[in-house]
C-alpha positions in Angstrom: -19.9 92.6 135.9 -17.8 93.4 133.2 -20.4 95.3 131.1 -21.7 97.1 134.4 -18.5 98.5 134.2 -18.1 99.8 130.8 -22.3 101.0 130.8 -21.6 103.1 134.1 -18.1 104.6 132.8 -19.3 105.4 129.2 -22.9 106.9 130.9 -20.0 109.2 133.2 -18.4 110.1 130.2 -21.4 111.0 128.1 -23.0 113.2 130.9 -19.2 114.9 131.0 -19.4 115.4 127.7 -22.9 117.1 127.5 -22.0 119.7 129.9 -18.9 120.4 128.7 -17.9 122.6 125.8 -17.1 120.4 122.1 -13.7 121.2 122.4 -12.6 119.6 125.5 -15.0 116.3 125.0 -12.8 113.2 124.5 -15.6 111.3 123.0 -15.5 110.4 119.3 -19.2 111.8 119.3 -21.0 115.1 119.8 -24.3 113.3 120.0 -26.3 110.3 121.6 -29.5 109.2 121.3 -32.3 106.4 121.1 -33.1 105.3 117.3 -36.8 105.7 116.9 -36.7 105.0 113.2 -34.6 104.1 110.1 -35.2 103.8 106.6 -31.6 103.1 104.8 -34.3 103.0 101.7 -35.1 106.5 102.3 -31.9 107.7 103.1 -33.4 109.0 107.0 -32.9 108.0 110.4 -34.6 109.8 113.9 -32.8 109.5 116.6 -34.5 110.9 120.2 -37.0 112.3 117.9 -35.0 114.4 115.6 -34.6 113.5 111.8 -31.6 113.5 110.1 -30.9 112.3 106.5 -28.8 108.9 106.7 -26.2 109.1 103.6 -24.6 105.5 102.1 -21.0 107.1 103.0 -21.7 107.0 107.0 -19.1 105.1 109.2 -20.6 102.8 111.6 -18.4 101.8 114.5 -18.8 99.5 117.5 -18.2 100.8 120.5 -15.1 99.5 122.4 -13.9 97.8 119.4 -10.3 97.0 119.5 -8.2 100.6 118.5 -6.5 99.9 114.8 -3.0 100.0 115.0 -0.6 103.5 115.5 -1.3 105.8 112.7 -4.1 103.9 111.3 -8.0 104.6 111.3 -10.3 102.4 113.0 -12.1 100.5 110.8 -15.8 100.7 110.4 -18.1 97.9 111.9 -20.3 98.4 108.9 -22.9 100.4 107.1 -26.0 102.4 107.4 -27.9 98.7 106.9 -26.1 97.8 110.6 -28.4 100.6 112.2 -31.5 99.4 114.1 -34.8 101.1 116.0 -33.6 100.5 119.7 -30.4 101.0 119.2 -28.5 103.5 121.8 -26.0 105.2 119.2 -23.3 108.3 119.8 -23.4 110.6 116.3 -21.5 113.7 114.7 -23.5 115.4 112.7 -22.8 117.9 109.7 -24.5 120.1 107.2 -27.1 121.7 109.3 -28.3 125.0 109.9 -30.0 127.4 108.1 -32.8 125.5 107.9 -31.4 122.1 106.7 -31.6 118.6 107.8 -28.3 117.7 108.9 -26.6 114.5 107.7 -25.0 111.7 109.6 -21.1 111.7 109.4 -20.5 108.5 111.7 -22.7 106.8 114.1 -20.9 104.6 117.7 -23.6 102.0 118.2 -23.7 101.8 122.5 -24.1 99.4 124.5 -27.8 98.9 125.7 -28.9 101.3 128.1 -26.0 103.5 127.5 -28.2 106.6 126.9 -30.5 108.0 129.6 -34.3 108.5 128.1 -34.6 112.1 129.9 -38.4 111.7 128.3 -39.4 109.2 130.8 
């Protein structure tokens, strides 16, 4: 019951946050999405079909992980190597533009069927 809870308000909050402008999101994330593929290896990820280069500096977090302490960041859940296809994930992006491939600056994993499939 518990999870149904925190699934329905985080899918709320995400579909607040895609209609609202960046500024007044509260979420951590700009983006969500599915991950299709990942290749740590390879340094790439696609997530909802778009590619994006996957650096060894990119924060992973758990979502609804206890908050660290006044002050004090959060830390990370793990690495790039905690990433999984399947996995519903909330991203920030940076770098892109101009024709680049934008680079993964922290990745929320979700929890499961936290992100609608709007392709189905």
């Amino acid at each position: 019951m518990r999870a149904a809870l925190v699934t329905f308000v985080l899918l709320g909050l995400a579909a607040l946050a895609w209609g609202a402008p960046r500024e007044s999101s509260r979420l951590p994330f700009e983006r969500f999405g599915v991950i299709d593929r990942v290749s740590p290896e390879e340094d790439t990820i696609v997530i909802s079909d778009m590619r994006y280069v996957l650096p060894a500096t990119v924060r992973v977090y758990l979502w609804g992980e206890a908050k660290a302490p006044r002050g004090r960041e959060t830390p990370p859940f793990g690495n790039r190597y905690a990433l999984r296809p399947g996995m519903h994930v909330g991203y920030t992006v940076g770098g892109e533009g101009g024709g680049r491939v934008g680079h993964l600056l922290e990745v929320w994993i979700l929890p499961p069927h936290a992100v609608p499939r709007f392709s189905e």
